[in-house]
Every structure is written in structure tokens, then in C-alpha cells.
VEXPAZA-997665 format. One record per residue (C-alpha): residue number from 1; z, x negated, y. Coordinates in Angstrom, 2 decimals. Layout:
NUM	Z	X	Y;
...
This chain:
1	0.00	0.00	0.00;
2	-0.94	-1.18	3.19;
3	-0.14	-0.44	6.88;
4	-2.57	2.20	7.26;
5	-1.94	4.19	4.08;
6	1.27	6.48	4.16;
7	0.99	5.95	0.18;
8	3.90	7.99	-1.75;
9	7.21	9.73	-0.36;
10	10.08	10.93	-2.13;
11	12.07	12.66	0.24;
12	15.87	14.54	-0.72;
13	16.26	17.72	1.35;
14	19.99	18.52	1.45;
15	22.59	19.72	4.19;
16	26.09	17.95	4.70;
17	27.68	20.95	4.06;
18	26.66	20.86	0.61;
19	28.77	19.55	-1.98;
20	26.12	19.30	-4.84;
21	24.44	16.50	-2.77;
22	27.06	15.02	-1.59;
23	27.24	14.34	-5.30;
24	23.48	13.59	-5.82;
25	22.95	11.05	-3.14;
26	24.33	8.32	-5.63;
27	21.60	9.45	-8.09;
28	18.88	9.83	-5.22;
29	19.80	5.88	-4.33;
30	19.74	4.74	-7.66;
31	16.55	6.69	-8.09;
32	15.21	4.80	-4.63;
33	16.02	1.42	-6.10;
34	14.42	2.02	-9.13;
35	11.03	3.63	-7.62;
36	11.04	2.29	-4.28;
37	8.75	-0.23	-4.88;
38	6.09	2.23	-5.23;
39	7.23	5.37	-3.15;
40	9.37	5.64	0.42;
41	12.25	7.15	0.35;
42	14.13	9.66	2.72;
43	17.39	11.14	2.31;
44	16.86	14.29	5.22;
45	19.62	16.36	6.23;
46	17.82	20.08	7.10;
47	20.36	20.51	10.11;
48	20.31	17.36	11.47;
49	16.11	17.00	10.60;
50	14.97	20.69	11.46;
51	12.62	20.01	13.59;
52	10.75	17.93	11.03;
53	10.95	20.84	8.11;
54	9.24	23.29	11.13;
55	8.80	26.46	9.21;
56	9.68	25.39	5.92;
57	13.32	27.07	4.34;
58	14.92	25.50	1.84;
59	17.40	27.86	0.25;
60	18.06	25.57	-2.85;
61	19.77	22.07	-3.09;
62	18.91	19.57	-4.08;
63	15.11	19.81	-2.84;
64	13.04	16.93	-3.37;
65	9.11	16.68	-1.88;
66	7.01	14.13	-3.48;
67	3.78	13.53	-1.61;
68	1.17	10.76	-1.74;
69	-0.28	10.70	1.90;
70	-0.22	14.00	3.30;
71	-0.78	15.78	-0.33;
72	2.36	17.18	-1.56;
73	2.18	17.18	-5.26;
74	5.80	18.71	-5.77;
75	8.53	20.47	-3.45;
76	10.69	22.22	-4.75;
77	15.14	22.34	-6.00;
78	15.85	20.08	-8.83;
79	18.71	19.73	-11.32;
80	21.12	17.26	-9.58;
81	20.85	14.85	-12.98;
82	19.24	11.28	-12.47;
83	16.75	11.76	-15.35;
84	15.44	15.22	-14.54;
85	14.49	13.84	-11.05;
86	13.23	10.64	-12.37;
87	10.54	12.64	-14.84;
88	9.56	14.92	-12.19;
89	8.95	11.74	-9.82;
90	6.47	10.46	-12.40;
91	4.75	13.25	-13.28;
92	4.19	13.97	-9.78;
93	2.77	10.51	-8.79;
94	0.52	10.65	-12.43;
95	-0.48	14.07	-10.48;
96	0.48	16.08	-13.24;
97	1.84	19.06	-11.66;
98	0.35	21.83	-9.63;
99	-0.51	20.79	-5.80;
100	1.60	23.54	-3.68;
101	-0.61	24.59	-1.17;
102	0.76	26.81	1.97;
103	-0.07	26.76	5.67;
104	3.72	25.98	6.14;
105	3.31	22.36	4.58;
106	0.43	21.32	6.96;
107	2.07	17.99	8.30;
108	5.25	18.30	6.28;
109	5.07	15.07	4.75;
110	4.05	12.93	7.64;
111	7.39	14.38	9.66;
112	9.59	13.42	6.82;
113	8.05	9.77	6.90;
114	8.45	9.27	10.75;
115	12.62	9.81	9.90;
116	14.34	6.84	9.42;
117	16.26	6.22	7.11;
């Protein structure tokens, strides 16, 4: 991956009030260790980031987006275990699952990437 291409994103959407990933974010790190050589990784707090989710609503935590440029080839809640999240990371970047396609994702994945952190 070079400066001009975004390449992958993993990005955690979870809000401090929520105690499931509060737990989680240990797993998400360990996950970001072990994959971050090939995707970014984000750790986005809904409240803090809103502006960045624009319509989006996530109702379910923890909700993880995996897209490869601006292509989002999973969003959606995930069991908060280390090995669930790790098989649906790569299946997603083998671009096994279904692409989600809505009007309300347009630019979701370049948002999350401007975030730091």
C-alpha cells in the first residue's frame, strides 16, 4: 500500500458508555497487532466521532466496518470474541461476503480513516 491508496480499514464502532467494548477493545488491539500490517485500524467512539458516521445508526455493539478503499465489504455488530472477528476480517478482505450497498455509506469509510487514532 502506498500513499495514494487508502488500501484496507478495520474500524470498531462502539460508545464509552458501553460496557461490552469496554471489554472488546483488548481483543480489537490484539486483533490490530495481528492484522495491522495489512489493514488500518480505528477504534471510533459514535458520540465522540458522529459527525464522521453522518447518517449511519448503529444500534448494536460491537460494530466493526471493514472496507478496502472506499468499498465496504462488511459493517455490521459482531460477537465480542477475538476469533469470530478475526474470521470475519479475512473473509472480508478475501471479499467473500456480500458488498452492503446503501446511499448512507457513500464516504463512510474515508471519514473513519481521516480519525486518528
Amino acid at each position: 500500500m502506498n500513499d495514494n491508496e487508502p488500501g484496507w480499514l478495520v474500524a470498531c464502532l462502539c460508545a464509552a458508555w458501553c460496557r461490552t467494548c469496554d471489554d472488546y477493545r483488548t481483543t480489537f488491539e490484539a486483533l490490530a497487532r495481528d492484522i495491522g500490517v495489512r489493514a488500518q485500524f480505528r477504534w471510533v467512539d459514535i458520540e465522540d466521532d458522529e459527525a464522521a458516521l453522518g447518517d449511519l445508526d448503529i444500534v448494536d455493539f460491537p460494530t466493526l466496518l471493514v472496507a478496502d478503499g472506499d468499498t465496504i465489504h462488511f459493517l455490521g455488530p459482531v460477537l465480542p470474541h477475538a476469533a469470530a472477528a478475526r474470521q470475519l476480517i479475512e473473509r472480508a478482505m478475501r471479499r467473500e461476503l456480500a458488498t452492503p450497498r446503501d446511499r448512507v455509506h457513500e464516504g463512510l469509510a474515508a471519514r473513519l480513516r481521516a480519525l486518528r487514532g
